[in-house]
PDB file of N, CA, C and O in Angstrom:
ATOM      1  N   UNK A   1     -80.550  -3.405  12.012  1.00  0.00           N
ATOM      2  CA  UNK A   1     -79.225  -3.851  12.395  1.00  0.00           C
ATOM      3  C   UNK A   1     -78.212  -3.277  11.415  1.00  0.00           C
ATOM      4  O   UNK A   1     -78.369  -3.236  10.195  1.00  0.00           O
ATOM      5  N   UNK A   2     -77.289  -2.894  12.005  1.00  0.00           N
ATOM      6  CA  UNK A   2     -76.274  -2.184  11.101  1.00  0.00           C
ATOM      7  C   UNK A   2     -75.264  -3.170  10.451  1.00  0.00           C
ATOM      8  O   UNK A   2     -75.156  -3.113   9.226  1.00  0.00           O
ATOM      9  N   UNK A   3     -74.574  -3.994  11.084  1.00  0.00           N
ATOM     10  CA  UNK A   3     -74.023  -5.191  10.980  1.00  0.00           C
ATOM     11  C   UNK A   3     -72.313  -5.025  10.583  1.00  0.00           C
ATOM     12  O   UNK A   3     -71.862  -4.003  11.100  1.00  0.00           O
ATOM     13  N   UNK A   4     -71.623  -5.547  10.049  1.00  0.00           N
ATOM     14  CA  UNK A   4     -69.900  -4.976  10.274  1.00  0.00           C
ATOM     15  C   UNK A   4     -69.733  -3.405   9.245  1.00  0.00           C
ATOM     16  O   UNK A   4     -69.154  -2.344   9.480  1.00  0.00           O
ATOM     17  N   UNK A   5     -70.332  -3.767   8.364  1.00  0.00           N
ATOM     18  CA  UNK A   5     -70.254  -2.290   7.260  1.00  0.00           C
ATOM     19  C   UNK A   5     -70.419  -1.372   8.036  1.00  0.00           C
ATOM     20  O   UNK A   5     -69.440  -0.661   8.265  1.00  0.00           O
ATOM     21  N   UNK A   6     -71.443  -1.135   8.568  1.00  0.00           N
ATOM     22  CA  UNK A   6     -72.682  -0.353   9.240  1.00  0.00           C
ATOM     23  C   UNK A   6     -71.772   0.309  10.223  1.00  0.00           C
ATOM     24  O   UNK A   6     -71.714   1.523  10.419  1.00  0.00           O
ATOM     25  N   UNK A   7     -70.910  -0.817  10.953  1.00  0.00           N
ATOM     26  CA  UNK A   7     -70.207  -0.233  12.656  1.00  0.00           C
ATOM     27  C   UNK A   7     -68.841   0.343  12.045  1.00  0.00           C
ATOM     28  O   UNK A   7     -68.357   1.294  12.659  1.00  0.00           O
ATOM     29  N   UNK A   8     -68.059  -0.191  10.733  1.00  0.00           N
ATOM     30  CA  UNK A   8     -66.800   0.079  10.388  1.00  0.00           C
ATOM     31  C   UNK A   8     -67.405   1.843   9.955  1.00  0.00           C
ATOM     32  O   UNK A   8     -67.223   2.794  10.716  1.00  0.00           O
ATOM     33  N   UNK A   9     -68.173   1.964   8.499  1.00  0.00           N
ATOM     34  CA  UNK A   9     -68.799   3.249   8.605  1.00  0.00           C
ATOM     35  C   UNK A   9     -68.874   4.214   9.550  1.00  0.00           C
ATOM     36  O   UNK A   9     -68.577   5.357   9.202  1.00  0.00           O
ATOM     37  N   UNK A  10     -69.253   3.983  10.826  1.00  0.00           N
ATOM     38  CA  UNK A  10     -69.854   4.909  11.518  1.00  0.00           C
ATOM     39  C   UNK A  10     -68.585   5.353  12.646  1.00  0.00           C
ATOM     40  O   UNK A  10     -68.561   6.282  13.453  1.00  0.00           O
ATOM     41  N   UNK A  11     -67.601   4.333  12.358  1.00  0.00           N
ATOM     42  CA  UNK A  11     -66.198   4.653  13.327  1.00  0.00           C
ATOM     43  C   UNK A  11     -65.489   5.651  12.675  1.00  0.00           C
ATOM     44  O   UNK A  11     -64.999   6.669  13.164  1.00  0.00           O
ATOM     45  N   UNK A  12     -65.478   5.147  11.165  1.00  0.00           N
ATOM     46  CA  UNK A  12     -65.019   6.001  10.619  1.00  0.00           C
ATOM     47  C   UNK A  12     -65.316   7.169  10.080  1.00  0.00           C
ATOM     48  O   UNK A  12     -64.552   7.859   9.404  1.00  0.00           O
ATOM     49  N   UNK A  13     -66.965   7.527  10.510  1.00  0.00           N
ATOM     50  CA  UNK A  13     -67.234   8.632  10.104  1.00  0.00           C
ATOM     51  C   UNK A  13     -67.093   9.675  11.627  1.00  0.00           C
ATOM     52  O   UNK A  13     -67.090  10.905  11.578  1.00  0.00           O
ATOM     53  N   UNK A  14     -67.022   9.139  12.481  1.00  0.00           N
ATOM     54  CA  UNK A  14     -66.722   9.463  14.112  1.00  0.00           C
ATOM     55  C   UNK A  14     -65.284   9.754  14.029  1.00  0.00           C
ATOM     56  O   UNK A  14     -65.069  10.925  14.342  1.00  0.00           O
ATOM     57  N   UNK A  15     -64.168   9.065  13.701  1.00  0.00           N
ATOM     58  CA  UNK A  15     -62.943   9.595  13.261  1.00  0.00           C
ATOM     59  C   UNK A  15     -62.727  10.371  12.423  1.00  0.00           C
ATOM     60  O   UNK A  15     -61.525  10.629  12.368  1.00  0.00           O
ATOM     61  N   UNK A  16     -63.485  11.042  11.508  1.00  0.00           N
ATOM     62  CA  UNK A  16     -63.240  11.842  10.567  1.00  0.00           C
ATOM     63  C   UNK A  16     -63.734  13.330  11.588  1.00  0.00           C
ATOM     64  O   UNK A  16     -62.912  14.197  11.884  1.00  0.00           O
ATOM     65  N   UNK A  17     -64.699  13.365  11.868  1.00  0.00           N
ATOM     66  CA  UNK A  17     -66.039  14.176  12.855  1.00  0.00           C
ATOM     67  C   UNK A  17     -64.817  14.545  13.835  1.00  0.00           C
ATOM     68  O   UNK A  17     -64.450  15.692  13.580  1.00  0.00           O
ATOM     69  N   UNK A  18     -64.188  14.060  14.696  1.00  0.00           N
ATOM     70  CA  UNK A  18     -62.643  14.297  15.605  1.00  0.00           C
ATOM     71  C   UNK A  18     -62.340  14.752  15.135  1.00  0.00           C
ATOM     72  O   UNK A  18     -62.742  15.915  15.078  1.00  0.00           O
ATOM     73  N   UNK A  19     -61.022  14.160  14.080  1.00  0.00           N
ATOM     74  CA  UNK A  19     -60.085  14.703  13.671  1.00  0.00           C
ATOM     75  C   UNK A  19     -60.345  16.084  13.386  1.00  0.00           C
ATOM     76  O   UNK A  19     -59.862  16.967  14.095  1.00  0.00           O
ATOM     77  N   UNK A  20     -61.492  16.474  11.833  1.00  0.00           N
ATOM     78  CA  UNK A  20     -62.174  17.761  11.483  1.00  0.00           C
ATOM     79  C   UNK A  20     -62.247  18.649  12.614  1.00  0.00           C
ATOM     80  O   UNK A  20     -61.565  19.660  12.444  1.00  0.00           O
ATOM     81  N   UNK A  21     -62.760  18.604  13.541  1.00  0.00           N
ATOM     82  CA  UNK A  21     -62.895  19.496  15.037  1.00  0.00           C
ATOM     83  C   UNK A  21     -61.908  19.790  15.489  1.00  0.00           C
ATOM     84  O   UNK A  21     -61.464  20.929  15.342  1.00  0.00           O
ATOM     85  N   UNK A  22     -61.444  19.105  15.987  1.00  0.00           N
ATOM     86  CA  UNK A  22     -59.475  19.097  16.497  1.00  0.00           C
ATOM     87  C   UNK A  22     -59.033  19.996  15.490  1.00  0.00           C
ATOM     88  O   UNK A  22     -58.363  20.816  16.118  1.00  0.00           O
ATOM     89  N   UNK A  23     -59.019  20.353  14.153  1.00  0.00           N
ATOM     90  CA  UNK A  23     -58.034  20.809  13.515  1.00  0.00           C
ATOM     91  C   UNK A  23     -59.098  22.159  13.183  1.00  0.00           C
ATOM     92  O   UNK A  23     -58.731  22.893  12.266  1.00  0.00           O
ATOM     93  N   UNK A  24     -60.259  22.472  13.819  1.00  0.00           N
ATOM     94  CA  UNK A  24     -60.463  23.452  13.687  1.00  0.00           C
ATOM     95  C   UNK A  24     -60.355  23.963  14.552  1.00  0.00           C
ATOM     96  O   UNK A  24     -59.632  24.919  14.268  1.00  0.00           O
ATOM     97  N   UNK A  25     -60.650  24.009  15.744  1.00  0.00           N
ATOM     98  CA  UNK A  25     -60.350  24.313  17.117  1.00  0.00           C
ATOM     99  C   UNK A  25     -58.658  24.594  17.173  1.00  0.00           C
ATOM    100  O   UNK A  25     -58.234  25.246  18.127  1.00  0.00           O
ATOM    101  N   UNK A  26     -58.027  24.263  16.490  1.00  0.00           N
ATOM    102  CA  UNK A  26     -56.688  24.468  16.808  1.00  0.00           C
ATOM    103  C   UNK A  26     -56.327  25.782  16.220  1.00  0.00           C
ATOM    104  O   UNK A  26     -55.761  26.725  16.774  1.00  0.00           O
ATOM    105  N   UNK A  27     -56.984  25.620  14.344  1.00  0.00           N
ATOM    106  CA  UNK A  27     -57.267  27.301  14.033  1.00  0.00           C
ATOM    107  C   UNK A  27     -57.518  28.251  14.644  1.00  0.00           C
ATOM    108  O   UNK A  27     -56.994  29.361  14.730  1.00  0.00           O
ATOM    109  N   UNK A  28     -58.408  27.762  15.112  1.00  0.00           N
ATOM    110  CA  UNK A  28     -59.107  29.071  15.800  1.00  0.00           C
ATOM    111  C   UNK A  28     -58.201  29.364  17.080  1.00  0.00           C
ATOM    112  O   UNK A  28     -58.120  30.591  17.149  1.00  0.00           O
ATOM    113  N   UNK A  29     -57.552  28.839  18.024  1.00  0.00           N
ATOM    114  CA  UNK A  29     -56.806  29.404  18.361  1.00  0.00           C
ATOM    115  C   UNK A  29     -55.906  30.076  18.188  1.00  0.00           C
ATOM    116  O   UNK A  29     -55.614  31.130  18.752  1.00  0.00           O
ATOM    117  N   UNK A  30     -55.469  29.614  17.519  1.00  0.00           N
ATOM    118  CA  UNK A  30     -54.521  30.586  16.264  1.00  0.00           C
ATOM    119  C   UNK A  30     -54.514  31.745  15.804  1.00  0.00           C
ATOM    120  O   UNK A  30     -53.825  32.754  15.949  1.00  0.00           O
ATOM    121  N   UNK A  31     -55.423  31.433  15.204  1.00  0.00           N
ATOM    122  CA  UNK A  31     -56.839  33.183  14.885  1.00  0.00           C
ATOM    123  C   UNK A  31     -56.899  33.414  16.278  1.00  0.00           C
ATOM    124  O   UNK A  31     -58.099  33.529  16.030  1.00  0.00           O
ATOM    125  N   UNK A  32     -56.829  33.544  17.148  1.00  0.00           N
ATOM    126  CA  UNK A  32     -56.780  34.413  18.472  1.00  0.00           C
ATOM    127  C   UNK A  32     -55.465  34.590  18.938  1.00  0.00           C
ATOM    128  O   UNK A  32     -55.406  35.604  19.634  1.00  0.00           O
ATOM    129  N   UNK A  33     -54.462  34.051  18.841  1.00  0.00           N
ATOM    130  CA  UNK A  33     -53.268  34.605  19.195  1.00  0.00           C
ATOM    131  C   UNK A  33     -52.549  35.392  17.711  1.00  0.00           C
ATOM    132  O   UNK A  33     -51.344  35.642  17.705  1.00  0.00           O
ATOM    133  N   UNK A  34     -52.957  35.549  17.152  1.00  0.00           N
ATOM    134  CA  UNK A  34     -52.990  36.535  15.921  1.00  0.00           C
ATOM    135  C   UNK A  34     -53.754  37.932  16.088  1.00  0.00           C
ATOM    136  O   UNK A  34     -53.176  39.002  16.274  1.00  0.00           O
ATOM    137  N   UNK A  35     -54.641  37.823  16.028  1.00  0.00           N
ATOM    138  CA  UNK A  35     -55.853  39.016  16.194  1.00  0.00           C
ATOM    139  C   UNK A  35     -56.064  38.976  17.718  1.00  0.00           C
ATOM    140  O   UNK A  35     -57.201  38.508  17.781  1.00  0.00           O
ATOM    141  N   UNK A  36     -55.796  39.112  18.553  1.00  0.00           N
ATOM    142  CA  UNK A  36     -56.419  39.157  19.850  1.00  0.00           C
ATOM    143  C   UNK A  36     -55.152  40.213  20.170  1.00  0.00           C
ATOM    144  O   UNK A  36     -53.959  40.075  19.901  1.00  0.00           O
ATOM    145  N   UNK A  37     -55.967  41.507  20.958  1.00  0.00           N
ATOM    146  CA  UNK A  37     -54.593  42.151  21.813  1.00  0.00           C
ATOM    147  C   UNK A  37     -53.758  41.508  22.197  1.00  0.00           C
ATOM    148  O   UNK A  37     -53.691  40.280  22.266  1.00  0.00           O
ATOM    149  N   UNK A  38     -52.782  42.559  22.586  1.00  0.00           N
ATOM    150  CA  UNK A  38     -51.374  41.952  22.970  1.00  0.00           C
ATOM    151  C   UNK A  38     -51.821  41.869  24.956  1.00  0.00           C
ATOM    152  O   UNK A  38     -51.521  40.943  25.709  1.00  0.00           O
ATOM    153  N   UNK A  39     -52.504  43.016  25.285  1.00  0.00           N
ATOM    154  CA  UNK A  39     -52.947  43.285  26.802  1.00  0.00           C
ATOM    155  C   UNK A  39     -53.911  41.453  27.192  1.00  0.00           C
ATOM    156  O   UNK A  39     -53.596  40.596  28.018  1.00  0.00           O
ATOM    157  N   UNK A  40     -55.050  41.470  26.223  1.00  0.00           N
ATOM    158  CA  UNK A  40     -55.565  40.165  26.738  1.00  0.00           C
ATOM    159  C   UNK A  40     -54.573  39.051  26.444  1.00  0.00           C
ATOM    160  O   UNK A  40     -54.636  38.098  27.220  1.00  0.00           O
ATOM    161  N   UNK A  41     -53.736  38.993  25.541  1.00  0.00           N
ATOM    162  CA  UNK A  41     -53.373  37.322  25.253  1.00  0.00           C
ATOM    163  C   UNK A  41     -51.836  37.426  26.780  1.00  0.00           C
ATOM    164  O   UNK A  41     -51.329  36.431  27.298  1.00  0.00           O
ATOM    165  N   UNK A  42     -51.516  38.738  27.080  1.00  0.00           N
ATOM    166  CA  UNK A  42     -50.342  38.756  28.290  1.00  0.00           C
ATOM    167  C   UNK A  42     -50.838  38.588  29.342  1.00  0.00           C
ATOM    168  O   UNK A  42     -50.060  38.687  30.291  1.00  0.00           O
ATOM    169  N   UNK A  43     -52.222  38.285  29.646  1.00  0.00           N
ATOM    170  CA  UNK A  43     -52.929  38.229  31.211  1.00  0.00           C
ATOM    171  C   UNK A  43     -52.560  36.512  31.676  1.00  0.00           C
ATOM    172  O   UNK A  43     -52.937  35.995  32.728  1.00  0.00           O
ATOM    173  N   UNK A  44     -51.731  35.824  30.591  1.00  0.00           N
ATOM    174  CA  UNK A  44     -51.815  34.583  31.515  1.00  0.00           C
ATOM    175  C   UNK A  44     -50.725  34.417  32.435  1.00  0.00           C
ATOM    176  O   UNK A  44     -49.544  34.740  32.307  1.00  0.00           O
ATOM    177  N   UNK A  45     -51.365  33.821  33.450  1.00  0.00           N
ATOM    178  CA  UNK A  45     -50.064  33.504  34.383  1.00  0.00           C
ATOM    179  C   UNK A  45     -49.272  32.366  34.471  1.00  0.00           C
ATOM    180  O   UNK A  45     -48.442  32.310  35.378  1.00  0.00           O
ATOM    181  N   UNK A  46     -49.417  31.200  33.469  1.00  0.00           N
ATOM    182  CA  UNK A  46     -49.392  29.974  33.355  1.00  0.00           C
ATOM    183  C   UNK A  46     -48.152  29.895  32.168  1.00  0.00           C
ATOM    184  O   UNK A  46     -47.937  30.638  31.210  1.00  0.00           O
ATOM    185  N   UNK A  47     -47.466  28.730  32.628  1.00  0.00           N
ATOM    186  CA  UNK A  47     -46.008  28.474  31.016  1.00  0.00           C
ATOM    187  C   UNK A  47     -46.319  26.827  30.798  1.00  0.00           C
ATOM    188  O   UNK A  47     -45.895  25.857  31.427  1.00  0.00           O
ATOM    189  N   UNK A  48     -47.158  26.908  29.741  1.00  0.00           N
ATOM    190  CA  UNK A  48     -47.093  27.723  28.590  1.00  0.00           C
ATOM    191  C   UNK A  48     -48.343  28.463  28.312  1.00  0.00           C
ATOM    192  O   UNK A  48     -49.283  27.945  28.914  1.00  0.00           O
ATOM    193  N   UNK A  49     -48.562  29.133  27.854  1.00  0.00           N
ATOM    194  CA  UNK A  49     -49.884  30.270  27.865  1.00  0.00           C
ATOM    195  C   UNK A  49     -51.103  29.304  27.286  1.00  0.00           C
ATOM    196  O   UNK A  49     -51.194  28.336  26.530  1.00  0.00           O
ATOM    197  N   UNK A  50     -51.863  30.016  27.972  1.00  0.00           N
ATOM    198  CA  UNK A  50     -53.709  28.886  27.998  1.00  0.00           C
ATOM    199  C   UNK A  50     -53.752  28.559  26.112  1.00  0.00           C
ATOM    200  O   UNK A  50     -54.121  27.517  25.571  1.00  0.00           O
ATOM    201  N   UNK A  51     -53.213  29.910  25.393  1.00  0.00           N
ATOM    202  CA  UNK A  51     -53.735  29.212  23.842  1.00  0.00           C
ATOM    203  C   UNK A  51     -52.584  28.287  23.294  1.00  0.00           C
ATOM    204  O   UNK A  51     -52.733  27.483  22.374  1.00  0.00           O
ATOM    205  N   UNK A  52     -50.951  28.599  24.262  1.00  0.00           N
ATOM    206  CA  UNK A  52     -50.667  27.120  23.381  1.00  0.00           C
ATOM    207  C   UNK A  52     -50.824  25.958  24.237  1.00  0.00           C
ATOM    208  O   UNK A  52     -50.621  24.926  23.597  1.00  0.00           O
ATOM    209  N   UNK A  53     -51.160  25.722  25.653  1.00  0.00           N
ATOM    210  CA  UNK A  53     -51.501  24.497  26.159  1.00  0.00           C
ATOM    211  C   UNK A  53     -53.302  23.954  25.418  1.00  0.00           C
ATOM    212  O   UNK A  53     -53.780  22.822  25.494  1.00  0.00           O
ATOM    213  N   UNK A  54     -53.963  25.216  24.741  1.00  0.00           N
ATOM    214  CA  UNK A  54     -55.067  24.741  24.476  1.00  0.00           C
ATOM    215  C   UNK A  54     -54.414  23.750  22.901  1.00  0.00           C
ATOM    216  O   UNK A  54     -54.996  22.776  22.423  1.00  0.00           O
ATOM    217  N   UNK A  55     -53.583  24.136  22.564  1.00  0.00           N
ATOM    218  CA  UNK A  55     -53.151  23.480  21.574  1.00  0.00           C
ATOM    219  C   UNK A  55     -52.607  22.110  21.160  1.00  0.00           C
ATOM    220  O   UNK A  55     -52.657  21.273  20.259  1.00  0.00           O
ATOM    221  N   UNK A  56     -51.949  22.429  22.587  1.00  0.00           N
ATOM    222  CA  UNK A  56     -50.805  21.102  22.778  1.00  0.00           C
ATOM    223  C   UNK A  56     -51.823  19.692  23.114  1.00  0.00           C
ATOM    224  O   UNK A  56     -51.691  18.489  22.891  1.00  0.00           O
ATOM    225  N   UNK A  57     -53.025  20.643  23.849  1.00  0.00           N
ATOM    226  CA  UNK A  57     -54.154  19.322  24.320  1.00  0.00           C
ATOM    227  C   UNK A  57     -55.174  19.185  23.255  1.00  0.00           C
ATOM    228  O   UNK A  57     -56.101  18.376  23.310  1.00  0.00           O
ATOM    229  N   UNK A  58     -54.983  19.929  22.381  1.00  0.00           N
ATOM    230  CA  UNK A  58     -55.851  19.063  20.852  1.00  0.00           C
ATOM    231  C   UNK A  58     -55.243  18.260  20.443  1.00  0.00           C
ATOM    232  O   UNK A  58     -55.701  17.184  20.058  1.00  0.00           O
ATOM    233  N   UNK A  59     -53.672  18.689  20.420  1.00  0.00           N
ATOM    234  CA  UNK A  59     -53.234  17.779  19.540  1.00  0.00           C
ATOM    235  C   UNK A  59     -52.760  16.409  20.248  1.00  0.00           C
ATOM    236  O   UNK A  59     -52.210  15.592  19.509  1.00  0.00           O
ATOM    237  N   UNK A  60     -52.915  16.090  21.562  1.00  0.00           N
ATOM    238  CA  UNK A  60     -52.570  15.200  22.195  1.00  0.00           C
ATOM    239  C   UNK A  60     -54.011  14.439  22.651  1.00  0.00           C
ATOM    240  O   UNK A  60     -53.971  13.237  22.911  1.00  0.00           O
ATOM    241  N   UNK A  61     -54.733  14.862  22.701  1.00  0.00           N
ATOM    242  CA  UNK A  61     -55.985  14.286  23.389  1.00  0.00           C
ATOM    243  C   UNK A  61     -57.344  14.069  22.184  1.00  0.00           C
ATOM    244  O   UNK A  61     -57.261  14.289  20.976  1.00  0.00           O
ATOM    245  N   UNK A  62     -58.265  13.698  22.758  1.00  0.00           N
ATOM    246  CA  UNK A  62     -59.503  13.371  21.772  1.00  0.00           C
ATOM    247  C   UNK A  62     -59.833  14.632  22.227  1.00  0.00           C
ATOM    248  O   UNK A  62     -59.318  15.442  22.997  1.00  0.00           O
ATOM    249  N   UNK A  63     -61.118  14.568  21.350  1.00  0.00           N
ATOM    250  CA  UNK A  63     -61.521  16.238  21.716  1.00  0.00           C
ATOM    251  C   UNK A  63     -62.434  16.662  23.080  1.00  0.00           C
ATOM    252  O   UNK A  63     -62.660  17.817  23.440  1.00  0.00           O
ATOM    253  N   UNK A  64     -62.992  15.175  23.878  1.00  0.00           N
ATOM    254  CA  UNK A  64     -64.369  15.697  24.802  1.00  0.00           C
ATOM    255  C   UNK A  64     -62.850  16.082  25.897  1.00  0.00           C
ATOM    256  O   UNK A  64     -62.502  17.204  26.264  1.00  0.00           O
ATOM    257  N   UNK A  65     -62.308  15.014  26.152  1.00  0.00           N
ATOM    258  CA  UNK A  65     -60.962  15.114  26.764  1.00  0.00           C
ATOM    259  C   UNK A  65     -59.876  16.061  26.856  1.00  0.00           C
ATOM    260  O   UNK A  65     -59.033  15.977  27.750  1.00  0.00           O
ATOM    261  N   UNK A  66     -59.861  16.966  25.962  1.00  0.00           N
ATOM    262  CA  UNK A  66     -58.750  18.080  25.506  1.00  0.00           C
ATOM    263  C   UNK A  66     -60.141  19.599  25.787  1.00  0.00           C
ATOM    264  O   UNK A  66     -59.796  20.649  26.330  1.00  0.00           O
ATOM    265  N   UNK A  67     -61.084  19.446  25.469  1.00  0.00           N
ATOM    266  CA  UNK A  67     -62.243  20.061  26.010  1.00  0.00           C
ATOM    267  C   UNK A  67     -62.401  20.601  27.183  1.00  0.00           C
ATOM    268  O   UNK A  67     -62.340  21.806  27.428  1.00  0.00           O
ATOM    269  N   UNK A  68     -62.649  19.554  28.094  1.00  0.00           N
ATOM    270  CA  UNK A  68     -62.314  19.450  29.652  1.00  0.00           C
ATOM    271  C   UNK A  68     -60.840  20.078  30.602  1.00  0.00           C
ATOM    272  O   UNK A  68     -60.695  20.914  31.494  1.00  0.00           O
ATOM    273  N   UNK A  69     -60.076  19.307  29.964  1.00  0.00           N
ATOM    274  CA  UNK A  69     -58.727  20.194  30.075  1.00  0.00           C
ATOM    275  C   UNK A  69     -58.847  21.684  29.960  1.00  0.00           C
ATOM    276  O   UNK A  69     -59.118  22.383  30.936  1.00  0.00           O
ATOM    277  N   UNK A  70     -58.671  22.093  28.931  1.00  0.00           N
ATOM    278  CA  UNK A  70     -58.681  23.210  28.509  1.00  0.00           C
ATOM    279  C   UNK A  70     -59.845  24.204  29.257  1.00  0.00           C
ATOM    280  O   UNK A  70     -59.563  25.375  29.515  1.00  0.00           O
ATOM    281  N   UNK A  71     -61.192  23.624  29.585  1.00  0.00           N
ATOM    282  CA  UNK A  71     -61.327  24.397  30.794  1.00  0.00           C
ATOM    283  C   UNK A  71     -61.330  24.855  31.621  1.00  0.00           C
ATOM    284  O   UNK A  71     -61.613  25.987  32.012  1.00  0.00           O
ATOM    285  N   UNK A  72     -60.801  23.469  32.257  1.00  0.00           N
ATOM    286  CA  UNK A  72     -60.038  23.821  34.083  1.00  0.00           C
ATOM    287  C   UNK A  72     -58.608  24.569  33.779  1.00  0.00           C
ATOM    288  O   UNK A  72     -58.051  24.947  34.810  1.00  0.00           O
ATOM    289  N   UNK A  73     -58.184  24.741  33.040  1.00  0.00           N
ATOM    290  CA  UNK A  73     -57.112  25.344  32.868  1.00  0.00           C
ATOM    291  C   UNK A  73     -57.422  27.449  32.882  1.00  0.00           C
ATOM    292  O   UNK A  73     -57.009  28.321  33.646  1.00  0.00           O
ATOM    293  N   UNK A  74     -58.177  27.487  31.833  1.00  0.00           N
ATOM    294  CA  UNK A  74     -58.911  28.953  31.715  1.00  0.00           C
ATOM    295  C   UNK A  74     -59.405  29.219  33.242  1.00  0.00           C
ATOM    296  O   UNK A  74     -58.926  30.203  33.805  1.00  0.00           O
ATOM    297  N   UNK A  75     -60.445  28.305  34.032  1.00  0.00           N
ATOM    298  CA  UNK A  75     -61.098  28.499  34.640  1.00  0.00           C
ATOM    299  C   UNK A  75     -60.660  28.523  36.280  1.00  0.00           C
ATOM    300  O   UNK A  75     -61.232  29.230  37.109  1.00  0.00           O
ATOM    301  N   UNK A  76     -59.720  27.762  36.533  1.00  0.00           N
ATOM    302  CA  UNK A  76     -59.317  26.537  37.389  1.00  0.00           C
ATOM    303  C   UNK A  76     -58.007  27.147  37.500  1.00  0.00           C
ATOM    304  O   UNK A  76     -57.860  28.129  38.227  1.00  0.00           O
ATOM    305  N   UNK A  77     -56.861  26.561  36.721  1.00  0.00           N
ATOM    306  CA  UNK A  77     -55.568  27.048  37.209  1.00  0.00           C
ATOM    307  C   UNK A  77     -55.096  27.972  37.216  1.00  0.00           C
ATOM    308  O   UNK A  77     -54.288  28.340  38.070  1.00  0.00           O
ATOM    309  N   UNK A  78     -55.618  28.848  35.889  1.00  0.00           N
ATOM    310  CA  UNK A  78     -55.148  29.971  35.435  1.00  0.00           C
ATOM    311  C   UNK A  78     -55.605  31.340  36.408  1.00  0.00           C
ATOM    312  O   UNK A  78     -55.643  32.470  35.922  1.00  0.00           O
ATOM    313  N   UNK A  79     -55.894  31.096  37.646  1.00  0.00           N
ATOM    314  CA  UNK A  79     -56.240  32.689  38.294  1.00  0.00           C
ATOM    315  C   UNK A  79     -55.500  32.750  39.469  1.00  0.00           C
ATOM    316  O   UNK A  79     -54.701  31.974  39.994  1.00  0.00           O
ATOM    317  N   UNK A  80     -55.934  33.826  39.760  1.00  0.00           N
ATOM    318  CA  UNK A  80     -54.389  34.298  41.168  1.00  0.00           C
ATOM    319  C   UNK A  80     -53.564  35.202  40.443  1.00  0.00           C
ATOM    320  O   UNK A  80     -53.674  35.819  39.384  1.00  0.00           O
ATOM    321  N   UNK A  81     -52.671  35.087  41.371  1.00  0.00           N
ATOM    322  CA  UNK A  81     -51.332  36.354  41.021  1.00  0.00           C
ATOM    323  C   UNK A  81     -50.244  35.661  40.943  1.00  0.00           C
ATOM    324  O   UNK A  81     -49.303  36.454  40.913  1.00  0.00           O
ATOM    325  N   UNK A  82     -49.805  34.343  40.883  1.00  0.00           N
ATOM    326  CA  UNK A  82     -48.807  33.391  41.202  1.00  0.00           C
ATOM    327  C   UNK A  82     -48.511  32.632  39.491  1.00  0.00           C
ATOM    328  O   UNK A  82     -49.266  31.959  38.790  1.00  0.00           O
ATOM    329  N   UNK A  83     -47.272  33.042  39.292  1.00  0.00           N
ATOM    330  CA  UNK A  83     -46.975  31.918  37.995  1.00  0.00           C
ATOM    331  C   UNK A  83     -46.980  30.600  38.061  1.00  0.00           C
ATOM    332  O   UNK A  83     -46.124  30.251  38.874  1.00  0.00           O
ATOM    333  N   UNK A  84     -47.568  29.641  37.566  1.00  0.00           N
ATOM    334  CA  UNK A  84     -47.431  28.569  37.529  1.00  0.00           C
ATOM    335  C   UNK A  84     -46.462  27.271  35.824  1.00  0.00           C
ATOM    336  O   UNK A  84     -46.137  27.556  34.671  1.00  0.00           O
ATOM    337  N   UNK A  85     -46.416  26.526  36.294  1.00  0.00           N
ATOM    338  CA  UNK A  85     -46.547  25.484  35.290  1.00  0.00           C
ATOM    339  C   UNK A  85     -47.336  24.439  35.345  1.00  0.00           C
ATOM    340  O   UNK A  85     -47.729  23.714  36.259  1.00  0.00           O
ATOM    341  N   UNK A  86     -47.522  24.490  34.074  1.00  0.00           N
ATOM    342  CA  UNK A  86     -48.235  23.573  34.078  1.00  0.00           C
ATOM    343  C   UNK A  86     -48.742  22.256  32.416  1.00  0.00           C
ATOM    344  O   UNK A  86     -49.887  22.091  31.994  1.00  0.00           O
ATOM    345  N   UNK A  87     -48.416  22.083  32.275  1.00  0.00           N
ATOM    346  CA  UNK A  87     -47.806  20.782  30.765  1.00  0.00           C
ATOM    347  C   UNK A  87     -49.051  20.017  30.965  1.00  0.00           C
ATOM    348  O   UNK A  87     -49.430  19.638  32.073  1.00  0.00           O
ATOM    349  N   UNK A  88     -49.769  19.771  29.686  1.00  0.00           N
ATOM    350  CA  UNK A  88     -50.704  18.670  29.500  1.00  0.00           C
ATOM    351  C   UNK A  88     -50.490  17.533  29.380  1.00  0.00           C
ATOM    352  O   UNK A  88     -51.421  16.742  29.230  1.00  0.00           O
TER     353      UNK A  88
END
């Protein structure tokens, strides 16, 4: 039995485990709209572009949640020939 220590611990080591991810994942996008051609990062058709909506949904969402997003977005909204919007 873990008991109140045990469950406060493990929330807070689960909130730390988030947060840490979230703020790397956000790097790393970063590091790709830095170093990534100018030809691949201009293929989106979407406002605001897939790496800063991937951004906007780290920093707004938990991560399985901002995860999910961020795929149907790459996968899902982002194709065709048609500009869209689209805000997380």
């Amino acid at each position: 039995e873990l008991g109140f220590f045990g469950v406060i611990c493990v929330i807070a080591l689960f909130a730390v485990f988030e947060f840490y991810l979230r703020f790397l994942g956000i790097k790393i996008v970063e590091c790709y709209q830095h170093y990534a051609r100018e030809e691949t990062r201009r293929r989106c058709l979407c406002v605001p572009s897939c790496s800063e909506y991937a951004i906007l949904c780290l920093k707004k969402f938990m991560l399985i949640r901002a995860l999910i997003r961020i795929r149907r977005r790459l996968f899902v909204t982002c194709t065709g020939a048609d500009y869209r919007w689209d805000f997380p």
